[in-house]
N, CA and C atoms of all chains as a GROMACS GRO file, in nm:
protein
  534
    1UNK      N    1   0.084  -0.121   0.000
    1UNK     CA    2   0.000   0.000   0.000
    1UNK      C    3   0.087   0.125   0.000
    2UNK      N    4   0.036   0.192  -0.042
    2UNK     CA    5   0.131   0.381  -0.050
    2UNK      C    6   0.143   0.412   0.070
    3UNK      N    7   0.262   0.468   0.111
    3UNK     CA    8   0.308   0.555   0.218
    3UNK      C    9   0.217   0.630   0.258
    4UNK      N   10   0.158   0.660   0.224
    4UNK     CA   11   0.043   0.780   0.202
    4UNK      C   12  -0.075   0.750   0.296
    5UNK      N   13  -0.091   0.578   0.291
    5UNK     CA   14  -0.219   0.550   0.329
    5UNK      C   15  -0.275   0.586   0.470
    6UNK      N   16  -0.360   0.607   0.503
    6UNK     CA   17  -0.420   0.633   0.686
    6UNK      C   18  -0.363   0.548   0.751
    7UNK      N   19  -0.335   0.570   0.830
    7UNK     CA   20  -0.288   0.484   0.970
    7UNK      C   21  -0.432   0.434   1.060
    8UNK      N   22  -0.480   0.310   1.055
    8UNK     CA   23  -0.601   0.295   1.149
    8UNK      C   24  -0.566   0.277   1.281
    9UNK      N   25  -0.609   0.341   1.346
    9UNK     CA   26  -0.558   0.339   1.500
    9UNK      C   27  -0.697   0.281   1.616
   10UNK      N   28  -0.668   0.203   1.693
   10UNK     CA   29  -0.762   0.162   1.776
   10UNK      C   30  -0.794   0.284   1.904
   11UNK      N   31  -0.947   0.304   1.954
   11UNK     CA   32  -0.896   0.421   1.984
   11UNK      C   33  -0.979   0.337   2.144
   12UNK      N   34  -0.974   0.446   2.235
   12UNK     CA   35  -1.034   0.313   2.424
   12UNK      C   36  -1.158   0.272   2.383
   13UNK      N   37  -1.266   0.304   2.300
   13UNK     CA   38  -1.394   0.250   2.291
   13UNK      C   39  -1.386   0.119   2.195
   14UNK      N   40  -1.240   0.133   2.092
   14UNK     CA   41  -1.247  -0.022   2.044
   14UNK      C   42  -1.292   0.031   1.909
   15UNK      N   43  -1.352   0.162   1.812
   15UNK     CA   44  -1.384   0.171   1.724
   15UNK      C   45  -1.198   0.227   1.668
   16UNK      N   46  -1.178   0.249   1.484
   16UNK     CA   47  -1.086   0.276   1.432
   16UNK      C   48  -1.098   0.386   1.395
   17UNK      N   49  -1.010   0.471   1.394
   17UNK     CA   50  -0.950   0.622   1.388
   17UNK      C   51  -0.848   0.619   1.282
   18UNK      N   52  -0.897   0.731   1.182
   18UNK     CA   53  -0.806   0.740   1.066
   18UNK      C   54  -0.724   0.886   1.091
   19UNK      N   55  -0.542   0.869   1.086
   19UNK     CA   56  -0.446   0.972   1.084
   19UNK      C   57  -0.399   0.989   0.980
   20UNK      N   58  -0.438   1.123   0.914
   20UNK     CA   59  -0.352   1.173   0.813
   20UNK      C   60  -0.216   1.207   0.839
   21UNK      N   61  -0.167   1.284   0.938
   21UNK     CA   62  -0.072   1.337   0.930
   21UNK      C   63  -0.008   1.436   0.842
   22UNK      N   64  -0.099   1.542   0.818
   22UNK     CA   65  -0.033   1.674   0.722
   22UNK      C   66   0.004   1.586   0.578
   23UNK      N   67  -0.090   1.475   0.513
   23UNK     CA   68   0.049   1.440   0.394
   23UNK      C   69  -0.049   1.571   0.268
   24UNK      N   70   0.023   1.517   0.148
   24UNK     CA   71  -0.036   1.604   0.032
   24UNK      C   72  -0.201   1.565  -0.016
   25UNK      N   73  -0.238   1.423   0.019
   25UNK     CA   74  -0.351   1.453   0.030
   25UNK      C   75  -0.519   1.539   0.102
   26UNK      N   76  -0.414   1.546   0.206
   26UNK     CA   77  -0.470   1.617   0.310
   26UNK      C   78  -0.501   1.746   0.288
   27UNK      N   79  -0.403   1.833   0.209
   27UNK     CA   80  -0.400   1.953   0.183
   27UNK      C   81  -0.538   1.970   0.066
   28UNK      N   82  -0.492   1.828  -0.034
   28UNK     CA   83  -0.564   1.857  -0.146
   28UNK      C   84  -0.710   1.845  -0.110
   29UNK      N   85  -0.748   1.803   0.021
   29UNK     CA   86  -0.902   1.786   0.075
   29UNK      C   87  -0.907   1.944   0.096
   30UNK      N   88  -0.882   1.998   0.185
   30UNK     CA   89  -0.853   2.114   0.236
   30UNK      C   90  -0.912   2.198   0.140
   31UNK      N   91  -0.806   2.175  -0.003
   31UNK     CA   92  -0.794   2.311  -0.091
   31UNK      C   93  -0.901   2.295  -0.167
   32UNK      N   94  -0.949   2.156  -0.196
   32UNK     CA   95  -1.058   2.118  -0.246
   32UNK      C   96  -1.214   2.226  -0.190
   33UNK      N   97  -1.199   2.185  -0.065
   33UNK     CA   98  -1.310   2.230   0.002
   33UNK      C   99  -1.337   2.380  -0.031
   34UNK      N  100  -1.197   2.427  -0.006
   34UNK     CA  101  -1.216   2.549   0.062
   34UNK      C  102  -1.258   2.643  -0.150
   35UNK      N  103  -1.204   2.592  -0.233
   35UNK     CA  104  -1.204   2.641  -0.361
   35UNK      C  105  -1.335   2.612  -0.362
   36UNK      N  106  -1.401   2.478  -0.356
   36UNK     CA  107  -1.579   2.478  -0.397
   36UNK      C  108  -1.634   2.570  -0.332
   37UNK      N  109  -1.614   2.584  -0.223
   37UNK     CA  110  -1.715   2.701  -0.155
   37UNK      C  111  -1.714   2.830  -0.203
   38UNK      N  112  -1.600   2.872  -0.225
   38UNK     CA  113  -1.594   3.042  -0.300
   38UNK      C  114  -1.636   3.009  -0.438
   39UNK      N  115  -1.651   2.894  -0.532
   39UNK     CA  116  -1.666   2.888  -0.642
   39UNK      C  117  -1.829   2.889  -0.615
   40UNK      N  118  -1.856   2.800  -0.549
   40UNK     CA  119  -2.031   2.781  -0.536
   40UNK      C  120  -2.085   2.934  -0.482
   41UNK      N  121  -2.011   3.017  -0.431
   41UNK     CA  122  -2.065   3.172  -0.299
   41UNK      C  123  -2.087   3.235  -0.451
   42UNK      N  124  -1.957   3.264  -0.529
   42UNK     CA  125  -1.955   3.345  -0.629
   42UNK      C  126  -2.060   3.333  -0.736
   43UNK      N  127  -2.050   3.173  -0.770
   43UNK     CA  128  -2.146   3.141  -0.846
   43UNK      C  129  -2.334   3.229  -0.817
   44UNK      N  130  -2.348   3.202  -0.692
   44UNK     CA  131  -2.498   3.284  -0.640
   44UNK      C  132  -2.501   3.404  -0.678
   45UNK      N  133  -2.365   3.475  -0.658
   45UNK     CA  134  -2.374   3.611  -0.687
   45UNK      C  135  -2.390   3.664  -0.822
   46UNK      N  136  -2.289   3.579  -0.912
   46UNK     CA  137  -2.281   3.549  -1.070
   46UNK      C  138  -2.407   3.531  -1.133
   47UNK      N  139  -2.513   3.469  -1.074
   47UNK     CA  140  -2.621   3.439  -1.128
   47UNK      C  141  -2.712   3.586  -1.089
   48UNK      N  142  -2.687   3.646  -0.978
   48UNK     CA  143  -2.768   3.784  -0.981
   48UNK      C  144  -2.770   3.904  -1.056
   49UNK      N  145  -2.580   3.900  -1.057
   49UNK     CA  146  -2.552   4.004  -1.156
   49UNK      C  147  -2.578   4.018  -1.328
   50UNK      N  148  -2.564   3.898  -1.351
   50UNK     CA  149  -2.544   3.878  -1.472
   50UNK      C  150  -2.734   3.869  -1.500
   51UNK      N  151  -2.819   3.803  -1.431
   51UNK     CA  152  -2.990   3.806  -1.418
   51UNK      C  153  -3.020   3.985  -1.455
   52UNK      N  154  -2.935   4.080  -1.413
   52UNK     CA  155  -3.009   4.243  -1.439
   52UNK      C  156  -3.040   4.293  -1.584
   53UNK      N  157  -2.940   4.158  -1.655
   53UNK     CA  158  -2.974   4.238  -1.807
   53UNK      C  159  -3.090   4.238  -1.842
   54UNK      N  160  -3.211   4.148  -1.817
   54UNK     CA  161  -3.327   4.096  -1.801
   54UNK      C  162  -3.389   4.221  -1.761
   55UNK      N  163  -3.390   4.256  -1.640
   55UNK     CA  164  -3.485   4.340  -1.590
   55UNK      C  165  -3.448   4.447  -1.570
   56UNK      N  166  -3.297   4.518  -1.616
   56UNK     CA  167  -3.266   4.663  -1.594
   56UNK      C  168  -3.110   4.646  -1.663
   57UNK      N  169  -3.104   4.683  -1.814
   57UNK     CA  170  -2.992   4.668  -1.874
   57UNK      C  171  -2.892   4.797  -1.788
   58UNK      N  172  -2.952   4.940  -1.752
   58UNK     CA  173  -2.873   5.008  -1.690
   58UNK      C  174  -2.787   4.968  -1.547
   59UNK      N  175  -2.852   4.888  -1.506
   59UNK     CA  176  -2.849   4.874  -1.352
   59UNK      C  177  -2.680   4.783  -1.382
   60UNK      N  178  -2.751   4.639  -1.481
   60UNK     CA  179  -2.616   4.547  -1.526
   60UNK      C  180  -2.492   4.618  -1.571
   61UNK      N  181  -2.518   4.729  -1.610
   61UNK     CA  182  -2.390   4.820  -1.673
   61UNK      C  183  -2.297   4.873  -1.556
   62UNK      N  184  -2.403   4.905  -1.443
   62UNK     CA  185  -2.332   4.987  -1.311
   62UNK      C  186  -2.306   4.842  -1.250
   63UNK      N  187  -2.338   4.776  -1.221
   63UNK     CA  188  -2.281   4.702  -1.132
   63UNK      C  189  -2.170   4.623  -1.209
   64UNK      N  190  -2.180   4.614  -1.334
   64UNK     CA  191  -2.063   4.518  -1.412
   64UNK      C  192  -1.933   4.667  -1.431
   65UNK      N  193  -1.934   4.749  -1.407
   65UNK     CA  194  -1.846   4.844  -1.370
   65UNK      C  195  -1.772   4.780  -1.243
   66UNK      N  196  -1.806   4.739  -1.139
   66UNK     CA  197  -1.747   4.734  -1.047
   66UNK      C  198  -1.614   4.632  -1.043
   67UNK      N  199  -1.645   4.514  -1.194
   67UNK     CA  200  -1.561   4.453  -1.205
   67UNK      C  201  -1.435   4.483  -1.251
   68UNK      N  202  -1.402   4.617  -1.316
   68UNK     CA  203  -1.282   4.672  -1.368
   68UNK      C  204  -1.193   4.724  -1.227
   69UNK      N  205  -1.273   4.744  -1.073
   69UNK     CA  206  -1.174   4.775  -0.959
   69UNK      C  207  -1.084   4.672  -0.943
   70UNK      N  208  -0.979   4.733  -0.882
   70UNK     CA  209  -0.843   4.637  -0.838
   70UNK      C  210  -0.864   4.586  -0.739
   71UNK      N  211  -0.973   4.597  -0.648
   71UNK     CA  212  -1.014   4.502  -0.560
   71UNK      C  213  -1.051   4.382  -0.613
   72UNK      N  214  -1.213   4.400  -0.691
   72UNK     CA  215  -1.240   4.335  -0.749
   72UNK      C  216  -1.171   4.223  -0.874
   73UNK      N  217  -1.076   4.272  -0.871
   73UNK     CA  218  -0.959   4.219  -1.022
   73UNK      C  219  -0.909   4.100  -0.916
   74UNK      N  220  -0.832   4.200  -0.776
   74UNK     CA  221  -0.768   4.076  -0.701
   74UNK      C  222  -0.869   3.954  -0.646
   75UNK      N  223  -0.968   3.979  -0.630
   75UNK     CA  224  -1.059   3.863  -0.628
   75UNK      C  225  -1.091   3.783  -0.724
   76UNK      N  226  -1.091   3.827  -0.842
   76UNK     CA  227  -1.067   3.741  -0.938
   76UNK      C  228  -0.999   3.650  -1.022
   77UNK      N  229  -0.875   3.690  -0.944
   77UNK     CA  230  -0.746   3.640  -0.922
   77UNK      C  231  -0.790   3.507  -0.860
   78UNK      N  232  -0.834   3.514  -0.737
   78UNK     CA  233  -0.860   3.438  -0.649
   78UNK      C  234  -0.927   3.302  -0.706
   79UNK      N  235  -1.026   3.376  -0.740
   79UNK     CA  236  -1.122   3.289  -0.821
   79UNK      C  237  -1.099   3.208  -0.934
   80UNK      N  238  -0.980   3.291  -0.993
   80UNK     CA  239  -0.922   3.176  -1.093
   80UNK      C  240  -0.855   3.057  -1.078
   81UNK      N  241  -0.778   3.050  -0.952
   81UNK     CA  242  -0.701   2.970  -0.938
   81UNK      C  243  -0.774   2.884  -0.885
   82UNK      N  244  -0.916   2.934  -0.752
   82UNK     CA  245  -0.986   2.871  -0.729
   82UNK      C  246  -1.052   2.740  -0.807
   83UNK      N  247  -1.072   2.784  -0.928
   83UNK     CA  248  -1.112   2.761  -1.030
   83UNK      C  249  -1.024   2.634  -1.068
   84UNK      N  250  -0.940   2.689  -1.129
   84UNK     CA  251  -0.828   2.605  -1.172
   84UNK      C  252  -0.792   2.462  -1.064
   85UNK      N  253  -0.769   2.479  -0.986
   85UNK     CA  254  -0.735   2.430  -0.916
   85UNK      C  255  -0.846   2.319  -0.858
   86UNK      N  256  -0.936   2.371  -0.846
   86UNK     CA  257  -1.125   2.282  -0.841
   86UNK      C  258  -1.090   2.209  -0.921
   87UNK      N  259  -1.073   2.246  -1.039
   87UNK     CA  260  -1.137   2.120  -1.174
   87UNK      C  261  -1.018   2.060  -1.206
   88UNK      N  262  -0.867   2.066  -1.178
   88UNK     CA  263  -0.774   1.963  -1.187
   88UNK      C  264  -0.738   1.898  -1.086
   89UNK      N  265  -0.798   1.906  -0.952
   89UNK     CA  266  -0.775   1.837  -0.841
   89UNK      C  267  -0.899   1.764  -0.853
   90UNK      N  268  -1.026   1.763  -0.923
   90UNK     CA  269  -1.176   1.681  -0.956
   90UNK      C  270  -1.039   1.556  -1.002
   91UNK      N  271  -1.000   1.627  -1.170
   91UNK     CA  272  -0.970   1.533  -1.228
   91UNK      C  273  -0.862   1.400  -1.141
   92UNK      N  274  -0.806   1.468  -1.103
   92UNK     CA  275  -0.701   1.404  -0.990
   92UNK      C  276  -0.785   1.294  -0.942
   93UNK      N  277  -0.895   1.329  -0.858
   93UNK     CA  278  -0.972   1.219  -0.757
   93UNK      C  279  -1.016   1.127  -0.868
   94UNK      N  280  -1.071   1.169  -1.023
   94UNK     CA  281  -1.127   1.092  -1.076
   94UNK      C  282  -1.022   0.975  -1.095
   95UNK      N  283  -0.912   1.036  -1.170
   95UNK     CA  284  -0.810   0.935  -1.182
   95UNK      C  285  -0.770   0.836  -1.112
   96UNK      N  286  -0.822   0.893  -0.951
   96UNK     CA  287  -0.748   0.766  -0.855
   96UNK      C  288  -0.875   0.702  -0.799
   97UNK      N  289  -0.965   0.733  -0.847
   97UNK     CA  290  -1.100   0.657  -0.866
   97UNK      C  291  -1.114   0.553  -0.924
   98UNK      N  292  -1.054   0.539  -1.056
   98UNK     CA  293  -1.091   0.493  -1.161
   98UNK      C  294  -0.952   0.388  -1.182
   99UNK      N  295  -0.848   0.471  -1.131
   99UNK     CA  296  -0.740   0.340  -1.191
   99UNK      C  297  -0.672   0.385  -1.035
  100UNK      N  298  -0.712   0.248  -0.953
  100UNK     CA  299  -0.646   0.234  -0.784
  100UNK      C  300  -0.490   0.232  -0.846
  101UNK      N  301  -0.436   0.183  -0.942
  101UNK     CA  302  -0.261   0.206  -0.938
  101UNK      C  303  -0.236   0.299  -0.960
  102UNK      N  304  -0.296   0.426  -0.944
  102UNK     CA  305  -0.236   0.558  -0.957
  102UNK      C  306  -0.182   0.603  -0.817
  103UNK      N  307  -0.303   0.529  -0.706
  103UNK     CA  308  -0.307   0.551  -0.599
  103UNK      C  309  -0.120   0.554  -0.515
  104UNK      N  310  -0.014   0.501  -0.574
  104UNK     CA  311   0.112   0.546  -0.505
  104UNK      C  312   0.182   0.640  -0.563
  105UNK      N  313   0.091   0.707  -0.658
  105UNK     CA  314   0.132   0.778  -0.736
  105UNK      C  315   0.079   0.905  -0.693
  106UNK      N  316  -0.009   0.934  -0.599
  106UNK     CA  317  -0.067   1.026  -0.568
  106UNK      C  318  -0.034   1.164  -0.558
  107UNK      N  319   0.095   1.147  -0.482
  107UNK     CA  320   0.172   1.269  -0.456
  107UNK      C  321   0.211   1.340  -0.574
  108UNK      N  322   0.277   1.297  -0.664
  108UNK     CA  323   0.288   1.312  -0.829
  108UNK      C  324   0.153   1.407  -0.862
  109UNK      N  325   0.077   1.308  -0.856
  109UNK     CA  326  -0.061   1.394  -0.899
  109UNK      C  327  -0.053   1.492  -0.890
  110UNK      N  328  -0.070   1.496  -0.767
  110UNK     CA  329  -0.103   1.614  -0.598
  110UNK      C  330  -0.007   1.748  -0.701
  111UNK      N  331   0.085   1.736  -0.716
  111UNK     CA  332   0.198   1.787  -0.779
  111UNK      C  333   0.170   1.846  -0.880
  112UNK      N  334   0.145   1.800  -0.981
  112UNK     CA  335   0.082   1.745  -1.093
  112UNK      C  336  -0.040   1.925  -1.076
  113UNK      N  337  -0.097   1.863  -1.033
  113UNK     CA  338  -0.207   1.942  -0.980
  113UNK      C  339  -0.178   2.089  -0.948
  114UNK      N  340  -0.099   2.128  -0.890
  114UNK     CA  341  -0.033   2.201  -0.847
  114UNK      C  342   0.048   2.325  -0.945
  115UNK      N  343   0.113   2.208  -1.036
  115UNK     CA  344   0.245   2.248  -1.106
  115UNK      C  345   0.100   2.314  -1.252
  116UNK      N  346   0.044   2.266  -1.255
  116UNK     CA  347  -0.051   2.302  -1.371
  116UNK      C  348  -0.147   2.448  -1.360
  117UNK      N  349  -0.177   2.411  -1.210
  117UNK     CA  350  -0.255   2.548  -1.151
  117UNK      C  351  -0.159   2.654  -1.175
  118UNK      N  352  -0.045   2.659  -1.094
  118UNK     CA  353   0.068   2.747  -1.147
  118UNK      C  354   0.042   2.816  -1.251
  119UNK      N  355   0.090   2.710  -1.356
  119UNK     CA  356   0.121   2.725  -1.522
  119UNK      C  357   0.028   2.798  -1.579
  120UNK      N  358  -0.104   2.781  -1.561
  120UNK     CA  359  -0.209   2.775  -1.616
  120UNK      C  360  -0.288   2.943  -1.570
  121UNK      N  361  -0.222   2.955  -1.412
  121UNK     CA  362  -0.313   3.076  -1.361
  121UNK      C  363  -0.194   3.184  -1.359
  122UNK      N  364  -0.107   3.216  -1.358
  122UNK     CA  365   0.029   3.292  -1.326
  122UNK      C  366  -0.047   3.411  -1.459
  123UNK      N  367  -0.016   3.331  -1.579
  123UNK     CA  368   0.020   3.438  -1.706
  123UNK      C  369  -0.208   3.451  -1.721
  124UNK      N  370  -0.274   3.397  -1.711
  124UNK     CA  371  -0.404   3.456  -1.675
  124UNK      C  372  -0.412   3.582  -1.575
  125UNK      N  373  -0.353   3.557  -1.460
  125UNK     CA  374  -0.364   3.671  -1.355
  125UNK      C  375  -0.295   3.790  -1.398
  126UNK      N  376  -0.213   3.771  -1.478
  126UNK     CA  377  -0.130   3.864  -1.530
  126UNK      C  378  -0.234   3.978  -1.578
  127UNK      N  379  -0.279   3.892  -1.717
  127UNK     CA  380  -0.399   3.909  -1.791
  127UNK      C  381  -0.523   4.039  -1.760
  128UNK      N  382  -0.553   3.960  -1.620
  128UNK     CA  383  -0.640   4.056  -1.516
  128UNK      C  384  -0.594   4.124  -1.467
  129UNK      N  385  -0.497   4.136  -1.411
  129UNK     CA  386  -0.406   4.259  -1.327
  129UNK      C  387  -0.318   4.316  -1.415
  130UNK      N  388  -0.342   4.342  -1.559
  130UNK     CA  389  -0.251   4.415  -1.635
  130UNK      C  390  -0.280   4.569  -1.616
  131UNK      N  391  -0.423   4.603  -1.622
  131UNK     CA  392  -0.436   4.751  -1.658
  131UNK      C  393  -0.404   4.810  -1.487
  132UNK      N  394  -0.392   4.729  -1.375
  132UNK     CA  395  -0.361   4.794  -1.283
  132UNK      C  396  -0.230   4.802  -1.308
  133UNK      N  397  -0.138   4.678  -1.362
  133UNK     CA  398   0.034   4.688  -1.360
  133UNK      C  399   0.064   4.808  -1.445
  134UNK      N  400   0.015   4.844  -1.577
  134UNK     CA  401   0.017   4.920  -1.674
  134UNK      C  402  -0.016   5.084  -1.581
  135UNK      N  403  -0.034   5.046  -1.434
  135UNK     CA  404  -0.101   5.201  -1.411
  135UNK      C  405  -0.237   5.244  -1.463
  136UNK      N  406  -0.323   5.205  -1.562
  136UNK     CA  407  -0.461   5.224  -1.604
  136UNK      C  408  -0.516   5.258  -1.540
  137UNK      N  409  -0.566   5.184  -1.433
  137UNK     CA  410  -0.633   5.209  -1.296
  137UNK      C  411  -0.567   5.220  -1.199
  138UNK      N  412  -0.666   5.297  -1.122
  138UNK     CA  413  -0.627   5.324  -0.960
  138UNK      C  414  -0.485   5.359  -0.925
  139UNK      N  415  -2.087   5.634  -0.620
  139UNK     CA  416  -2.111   5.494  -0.613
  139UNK      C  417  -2.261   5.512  -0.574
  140UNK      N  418  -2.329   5.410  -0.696
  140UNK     CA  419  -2.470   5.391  -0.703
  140UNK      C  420  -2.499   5.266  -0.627
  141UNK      N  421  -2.608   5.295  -0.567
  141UNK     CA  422  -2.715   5.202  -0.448
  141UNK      C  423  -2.673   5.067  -0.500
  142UNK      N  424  -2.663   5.022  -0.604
  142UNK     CA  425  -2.670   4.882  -0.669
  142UNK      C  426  -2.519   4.837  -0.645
  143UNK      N  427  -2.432   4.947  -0.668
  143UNK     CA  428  -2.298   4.949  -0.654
  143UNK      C  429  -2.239   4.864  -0.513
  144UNK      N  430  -2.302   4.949  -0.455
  144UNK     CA  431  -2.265   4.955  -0.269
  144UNK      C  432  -2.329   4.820  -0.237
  145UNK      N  433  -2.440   4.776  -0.312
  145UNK     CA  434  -2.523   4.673  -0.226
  145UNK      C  435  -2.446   4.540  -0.299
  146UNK      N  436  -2.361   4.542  -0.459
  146UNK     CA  437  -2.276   4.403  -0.467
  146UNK      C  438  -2.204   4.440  -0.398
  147UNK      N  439  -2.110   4.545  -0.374
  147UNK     CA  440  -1.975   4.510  -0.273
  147UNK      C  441  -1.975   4.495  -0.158
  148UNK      N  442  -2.077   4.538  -0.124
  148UNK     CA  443  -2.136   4.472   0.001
  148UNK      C  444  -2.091   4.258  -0.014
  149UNK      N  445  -2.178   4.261  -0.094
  149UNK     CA  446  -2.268   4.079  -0.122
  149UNK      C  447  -2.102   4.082  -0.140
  150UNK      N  448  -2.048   4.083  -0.225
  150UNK     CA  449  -1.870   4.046  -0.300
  150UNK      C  450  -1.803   4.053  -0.141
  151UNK      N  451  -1.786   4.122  -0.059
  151UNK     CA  452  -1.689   4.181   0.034
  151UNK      C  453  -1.769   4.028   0.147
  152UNK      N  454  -1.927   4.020   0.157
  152UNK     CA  455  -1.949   3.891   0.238
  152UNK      C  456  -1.894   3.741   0.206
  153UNK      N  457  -1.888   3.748   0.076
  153UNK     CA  458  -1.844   3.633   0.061
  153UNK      C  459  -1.698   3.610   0.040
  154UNK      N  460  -1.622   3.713   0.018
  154UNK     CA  461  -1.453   3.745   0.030
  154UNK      C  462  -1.455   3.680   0.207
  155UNK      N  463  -1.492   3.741   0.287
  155UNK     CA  464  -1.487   3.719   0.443
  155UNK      C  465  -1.551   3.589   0.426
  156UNK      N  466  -1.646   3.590   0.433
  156UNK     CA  467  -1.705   3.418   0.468
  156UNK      C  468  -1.602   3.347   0.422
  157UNK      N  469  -1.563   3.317   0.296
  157UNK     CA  470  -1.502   3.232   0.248
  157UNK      C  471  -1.332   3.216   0.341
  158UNK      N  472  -1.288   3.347   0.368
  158UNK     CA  473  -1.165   3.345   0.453
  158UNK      C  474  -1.190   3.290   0.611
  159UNK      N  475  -1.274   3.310   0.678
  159UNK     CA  476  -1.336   3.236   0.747
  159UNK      C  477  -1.323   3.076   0.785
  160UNK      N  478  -1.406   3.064   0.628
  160UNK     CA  479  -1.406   2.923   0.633
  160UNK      C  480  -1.275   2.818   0.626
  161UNK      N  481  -1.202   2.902   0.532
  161UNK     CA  482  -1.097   2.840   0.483
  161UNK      C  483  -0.965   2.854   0.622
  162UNK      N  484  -0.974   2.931   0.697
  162UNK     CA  485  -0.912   2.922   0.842
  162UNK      C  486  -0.959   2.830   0.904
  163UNK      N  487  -1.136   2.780   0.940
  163UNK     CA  488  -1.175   2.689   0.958
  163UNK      C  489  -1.125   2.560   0.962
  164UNK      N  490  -1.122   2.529   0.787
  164UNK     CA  491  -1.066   2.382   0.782
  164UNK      C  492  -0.985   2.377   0.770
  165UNK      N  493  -0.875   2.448   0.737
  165UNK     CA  494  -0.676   2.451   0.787
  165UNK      C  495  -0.691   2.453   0.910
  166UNK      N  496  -0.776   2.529   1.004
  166UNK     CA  497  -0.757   2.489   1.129
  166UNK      C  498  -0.798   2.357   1.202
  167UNK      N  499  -0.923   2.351   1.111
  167UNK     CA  500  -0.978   2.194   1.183
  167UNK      C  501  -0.890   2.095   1.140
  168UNK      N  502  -0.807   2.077   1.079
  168UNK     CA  503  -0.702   1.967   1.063
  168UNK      C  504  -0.589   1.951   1.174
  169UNK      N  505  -0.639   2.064   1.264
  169UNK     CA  506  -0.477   2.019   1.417
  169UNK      C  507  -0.580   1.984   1.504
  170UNK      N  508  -0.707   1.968   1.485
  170UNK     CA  509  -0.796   1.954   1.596
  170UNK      C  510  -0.825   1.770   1.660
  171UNK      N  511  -0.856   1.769   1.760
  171UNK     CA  512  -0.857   1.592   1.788
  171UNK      C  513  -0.844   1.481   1.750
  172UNK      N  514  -0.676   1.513   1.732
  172UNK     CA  515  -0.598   1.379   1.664
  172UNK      C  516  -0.639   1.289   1.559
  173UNK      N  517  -0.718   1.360   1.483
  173UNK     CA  518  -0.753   1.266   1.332
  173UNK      C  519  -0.662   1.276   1.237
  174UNK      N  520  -0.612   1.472   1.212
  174UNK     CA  521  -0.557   1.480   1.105
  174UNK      C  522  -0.390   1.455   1.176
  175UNK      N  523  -0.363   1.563   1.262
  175UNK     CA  524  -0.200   1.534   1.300
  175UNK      C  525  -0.216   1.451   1.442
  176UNK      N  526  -0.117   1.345   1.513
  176UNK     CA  527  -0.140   1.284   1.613
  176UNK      C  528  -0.098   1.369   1.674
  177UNK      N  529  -0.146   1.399   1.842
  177UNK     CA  530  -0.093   1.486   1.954
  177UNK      C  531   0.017   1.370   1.986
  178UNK      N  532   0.117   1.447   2.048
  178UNK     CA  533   0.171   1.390   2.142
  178UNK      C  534   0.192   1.425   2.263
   0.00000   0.00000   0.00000
C-alpha cells in the first residue's frame, strides 16, 4: 500500500480512527473544500448580476463596472485559481477513482495538480491585473 | 457609487470574508482531535 495510506488506530472505545498526518492529500481535501465554496458563494452572486440584463440593462452596466476595480480584479485572481485548481484536483480524484494504481502515485498527482494550476493561472492573472500593472487604474 | 454598486460590494466583500473564514476553519480543523496530525 502507498506511504500515504491512513494509519487505522484503535482508539479506548475499540472503534478505528483514521491519521492523516499533514500528507499532500490532506492539503488537497482542504484546498478542495475550501475552492468549492468560493466557487459555489460566487457562483450565487454570478447568477444575480449577470440576471439584471433581463430586468434593468442600466443597472447590469453599473454594477458590471465594479468589475474593472483592483479590488475586485484581485478577487478574481482568487477565483481563478480557485477555479483552476477545483477542476484539476476533480480530475485528480477521478483518476485515482478509476485506476487504484495511480493511488502510489498520488503525490505526483497532488503535484501534478499544483504544477498546472501554477502554469495555467500565473500568465491569466497577469492578464487581469494588467491595466492595474500598466497604471490604467487606480 | 450607485445604491446597486454599494449593495454588490457589500454581497462580494461577504463572501470574500465568509469564504476566509471558512478556509481558516478547515486549515484549522485539521490540528484539531488527533484525526488529522497525532498529539503527542
Amino acid at each position: 500500500m502507498a506511504r500515504t495510506a491512513p494509519r487505522p488506530v484503535e482508539t479506548k472505545v475499540g472503534a478505528t480512527k483514521v491519521v492523516y498526518k499533514g500528507k499532500s492529500g490532506q492539503w488537497a481535501f482542504v484546498g478542495h473544500r475550501v475552492s468549492g465554496v468560493l466557487v459555489f458563494l460566487f457562483l450565487l452572486l454570478h447568477i444575480v448580476d449577470v440576471s439584471l440584463i433581463n430586468s434593468d440593462p442600466v443597472l447590469y452596466d453599473e454594477v458590471h463596472e465594479l468589475y474593472g476595480n483592483i479590488l475586485l480584479r484581485l478577487f478574481e485572481v482568487g477565483l481563478l485559481f480557485a477555479l483552476l485548481f477545483h477542476s484539476l484536483n476533480g480530475l485528480r480524484i477521478v483518476l485515482v477513482d478509476f485506476f487504484p494504481g495511480m493511488v502510489p502515485n498520488e503525490r505526483k498527482l497532488f503535484t501534478g495538480v499544483m504544477a498546472l494550476t501554477l502554469l495555467v493561472g500565473v500568465p491569466c492573472a497577469y492578464v487581469i491585473l494588467e491595466p492595474f500593472i500598466d497604471g490604467r487604474i487606480l | 457609487m450607485t445604491t446597486a454598486q454599494v449593495l454588490f460590494s457589500i454581497a462580494l466583500g461577504a463572501v470574500a470574508l465568509l469564504i476566509t473564514v471558512y478556509a481558516i476553519y478547515v486549515a484549522g480543523s485539521t490540528m484539531w482531535g488527533d484525526r488529522w496530525f497525532r498529539k503527542r
